[in-house]
N, C-alpha and C positions, 0 to 999 in steps of 0.2 A: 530725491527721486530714487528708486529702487527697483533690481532686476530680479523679477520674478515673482513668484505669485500665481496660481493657477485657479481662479475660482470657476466665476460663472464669468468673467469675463476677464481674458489675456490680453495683455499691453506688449507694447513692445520698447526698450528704450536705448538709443544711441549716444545720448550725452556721457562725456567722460564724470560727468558726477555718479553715475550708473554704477563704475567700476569700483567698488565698493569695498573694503577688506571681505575676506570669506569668512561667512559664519561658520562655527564648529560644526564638524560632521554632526548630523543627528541620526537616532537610531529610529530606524524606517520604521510604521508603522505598520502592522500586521498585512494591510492591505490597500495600497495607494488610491487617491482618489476614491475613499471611502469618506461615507459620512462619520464616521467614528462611532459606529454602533448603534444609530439612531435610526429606527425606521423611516419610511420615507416614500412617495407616493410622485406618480409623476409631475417632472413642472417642465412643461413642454408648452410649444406652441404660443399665445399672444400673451398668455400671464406669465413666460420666463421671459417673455421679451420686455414687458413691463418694469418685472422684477428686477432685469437686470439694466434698464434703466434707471430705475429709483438707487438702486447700488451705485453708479454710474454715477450721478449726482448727487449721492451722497459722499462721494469720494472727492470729488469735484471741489467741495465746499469743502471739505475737512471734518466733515460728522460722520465718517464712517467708523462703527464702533464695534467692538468685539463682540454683542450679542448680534450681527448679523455671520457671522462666521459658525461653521460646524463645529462642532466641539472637539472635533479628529483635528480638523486643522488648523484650529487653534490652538490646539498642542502641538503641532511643527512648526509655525511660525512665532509661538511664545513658548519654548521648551524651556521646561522645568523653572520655571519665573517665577517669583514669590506675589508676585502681582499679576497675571496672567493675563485678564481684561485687562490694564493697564497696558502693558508689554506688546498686545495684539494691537490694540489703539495707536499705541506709537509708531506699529510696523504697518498699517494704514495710512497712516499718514503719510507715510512716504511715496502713496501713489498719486498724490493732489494734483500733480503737475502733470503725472501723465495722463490723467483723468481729464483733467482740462483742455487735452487738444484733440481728444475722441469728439469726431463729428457722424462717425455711423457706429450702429452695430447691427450686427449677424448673427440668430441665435439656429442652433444646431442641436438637436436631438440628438441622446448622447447614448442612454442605454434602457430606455424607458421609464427611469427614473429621477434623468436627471437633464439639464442642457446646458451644452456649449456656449458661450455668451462670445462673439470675438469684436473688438472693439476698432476702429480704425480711424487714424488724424487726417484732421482738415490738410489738402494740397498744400497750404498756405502754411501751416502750423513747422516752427521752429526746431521743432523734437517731433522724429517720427517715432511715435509711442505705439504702442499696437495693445492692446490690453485682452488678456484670455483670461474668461472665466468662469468656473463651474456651480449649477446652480440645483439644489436640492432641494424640495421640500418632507418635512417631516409630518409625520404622522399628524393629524390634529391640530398642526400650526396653520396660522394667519397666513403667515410669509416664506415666502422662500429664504435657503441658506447659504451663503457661498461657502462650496465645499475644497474650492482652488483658486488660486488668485494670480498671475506673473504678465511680466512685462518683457516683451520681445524686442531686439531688432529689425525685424525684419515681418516683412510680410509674407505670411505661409502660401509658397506656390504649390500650394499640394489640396488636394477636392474636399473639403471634407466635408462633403455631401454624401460622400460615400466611405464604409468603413471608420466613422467619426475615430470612435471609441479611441481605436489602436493610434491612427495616424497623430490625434490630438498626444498621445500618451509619449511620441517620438518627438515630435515637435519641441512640447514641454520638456523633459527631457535636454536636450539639445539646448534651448534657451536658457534652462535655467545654469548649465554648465558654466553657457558662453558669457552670460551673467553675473559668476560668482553668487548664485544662492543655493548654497552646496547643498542644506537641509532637503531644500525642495526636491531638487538635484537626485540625491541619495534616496528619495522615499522612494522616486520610480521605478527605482530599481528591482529586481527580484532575489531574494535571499540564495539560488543560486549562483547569481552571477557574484553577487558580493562576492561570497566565498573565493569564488572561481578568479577573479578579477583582484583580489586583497583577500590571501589566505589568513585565519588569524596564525597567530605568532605564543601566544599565550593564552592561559585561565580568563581573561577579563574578555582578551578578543572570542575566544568561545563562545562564551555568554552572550557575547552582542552580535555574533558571527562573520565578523568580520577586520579586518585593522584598518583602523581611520588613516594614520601616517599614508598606508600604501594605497589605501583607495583615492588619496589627496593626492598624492603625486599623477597619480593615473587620471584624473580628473583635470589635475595643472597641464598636465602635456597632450590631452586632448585640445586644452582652450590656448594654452601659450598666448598669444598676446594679439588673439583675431579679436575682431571687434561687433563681424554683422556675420550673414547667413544666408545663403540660399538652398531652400529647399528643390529638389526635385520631385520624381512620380513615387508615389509609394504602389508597393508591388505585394500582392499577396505571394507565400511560399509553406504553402501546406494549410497548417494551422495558424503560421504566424504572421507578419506582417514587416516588410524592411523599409525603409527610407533612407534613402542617397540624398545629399547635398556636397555643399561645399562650405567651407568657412574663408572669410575675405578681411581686406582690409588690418588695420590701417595703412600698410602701404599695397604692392603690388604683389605679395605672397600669397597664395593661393593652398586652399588644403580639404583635399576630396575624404567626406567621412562613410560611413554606411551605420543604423542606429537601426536591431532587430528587438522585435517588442512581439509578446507571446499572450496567450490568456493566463491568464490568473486571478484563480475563484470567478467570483460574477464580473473581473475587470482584465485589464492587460497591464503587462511591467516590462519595463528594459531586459534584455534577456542578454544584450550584448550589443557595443559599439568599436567600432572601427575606423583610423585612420591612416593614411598615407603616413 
C-alpha cells in the first residue's frame, strides 16, 4: 500500500505499511498537476465519473497500467527508470488495497479541463483509504488520463465544491508530505518557495534550483512522526488561497499548520507552509 498519488482520484491511507522509506527528492516539473504537454479537452461531469470508475477497478484488480497515466506523471512517479511502464505499473500497484475498500466516489470539476475524482471507504472497511485523483482527457483520445494519483489519511473537511483547483493543490500537498511521497510532495511546490525554503548551496543546486538535503529536512520537521490530519476552512487572501489544519496522532501530540497555494500559469502551487 502507498501514500500518495494524486490523479483523478485521491486515497487516503492509515496503515503503518503506508509509512514507507522517502523516495528521492524529484525535480518538479515545469508545472504541477499538468498533463505533461499533452493537449487536452474537458472530462467533466458523468464520463469522468465513469472514467474514474473504470480506473477505480482497475486498480482494484491490479491491471492498472501505465498507458493509463499522463505522460507528466508518469515521469514523477517513475523518474528516470530504464523501464518506465514497467516502474509506473509497479507504483500502481501499490494502490490495490486502497482501491479495494473505496465504496463511493465524488467527482469535482477541477479547471475546465480536467476532474477531481475523490474516493471514499466502506464504514466497515479496515484501512480508511481515501483516494484522490485527477482526470484528463487528451486531444483525440478514447479515454481519459490520470494526470495525479495519492492516497490520504484522512478525510478532507474542506468544500471543494468551491475553489476546487487551489484547496485540492493544499490538501495534496499536505498528504503527500504526511505520507512520505516526497516526489509528489515537491512537484507542488512553486520554484519560488523552493529557493526561498532550500537555498541551493552550489553549481548542481543552481541547476535544479534548489538543495534537496535542506528541502528534506524542512519536509522531515513539518511530518515528525504525525500520522493523520485534519483539515479546516480554506480562506481566500487576495489572489491566493490558505488552509489551516492540524496534524494528529499517533499519540495525544497535537500540531497546528497553515499551507498557502498561489496561481500558477493555468494551475496553483505551494507558495508556502507553516507550522507551530
Amino acid at each position: 500500500m502507498k501514500f500518495v498519488r494524486l490523479a483523478v482520484a485521491v486515497g487516503v491511507c492509515l496503515a503503518p505499511a503506508c509509512n514507507k522509506p522517502a523516495a528521492p527528492v524529484a525535480t518538479p516539473p515545469s508545472s504541477a498537476m499538468s498533463s505533461g504537454g499533452v493537449a487536452v479537452v474537458p472530462a467533466v461531469g458523468a464520463d469522468a465519473a465513469k472514467s474514474g470508475d473504470t480506473f477505480m477497478k482497475s486498480l482494484r484488480a491490479g491491471k492498472a497500467a501505465a498507458a493509463q497515466l499522463t505522460p507528466g506523471f508518469k515521469k514523477l512517479v517513475a523518474p528516470a527508470a530504464t523501464a518506465p511502464d514497467w516502474a509506473a505499473g509497479q507504483w500502481l500497484e501499490e494502490f490495490k488495497g486502497d482501491a479495494a475498500a473505496v465504496e463511493k466516489q465524488t467527482a469535482y470539476p477541477l479547471d475546465g479541463t480536467s476532474t477531481l475524482v475523490v474516493g471514499e471507504p466502506a464504514a466497515a472497511a479496515p484501512v480508511k483509504a481515501f483516494t484522490y485523483s485527477k482526470l484528463v482527457k487528451p486531444s483525440g483520445a478514447a479515454d481519459t488520463l490520470v494526470d495525479w494519483l495519492h492516497v490520504s489519511p484522512a478525510r478532507p473537511a474542506v468544500d471543494l465544491s468551491t475553489d476546487t483547483a487551489a484547496a485540492f493543490v493544499a490538501v495534496a500537498f499536505v498528504d503527500t508530505v504526511l505520507t512520505k511521497q516526497t516526489p509528489l510532495a515537491v512537484s507542488l511546490l512553486a520554484p519560488t518557495a523552493l529557493k526561498r525554503l532550500a537555498p541551493p548551496l552550489d553549481p548542481d543546486d543552481e541547476k535544479l534550483g534548489y538543495n534537496r538535503g535542506i528541502l528534506g529536512i524542512r519536509l522531515g520537521n513539518f511530518r515528525e512522526t504525525f500520522t493523520s490530519v485534519s483539515y479546516g476552512v480554506a480562506a481566500k487572501a487576495g489572489a491566493s488561497l490558505t488552509l489551516a489544519g492540524e496534524l494528529t496522532g499517533p499519540g495525544s501530540e497535537r500540531r497546528k499548520f497553515v499551507v498557502t497555494v498561489a496561481p500558477a500559469g493555468s494551475g496553483w502551487l505551494v507558495e508556502d507552509f507553516r507550522h507551530d
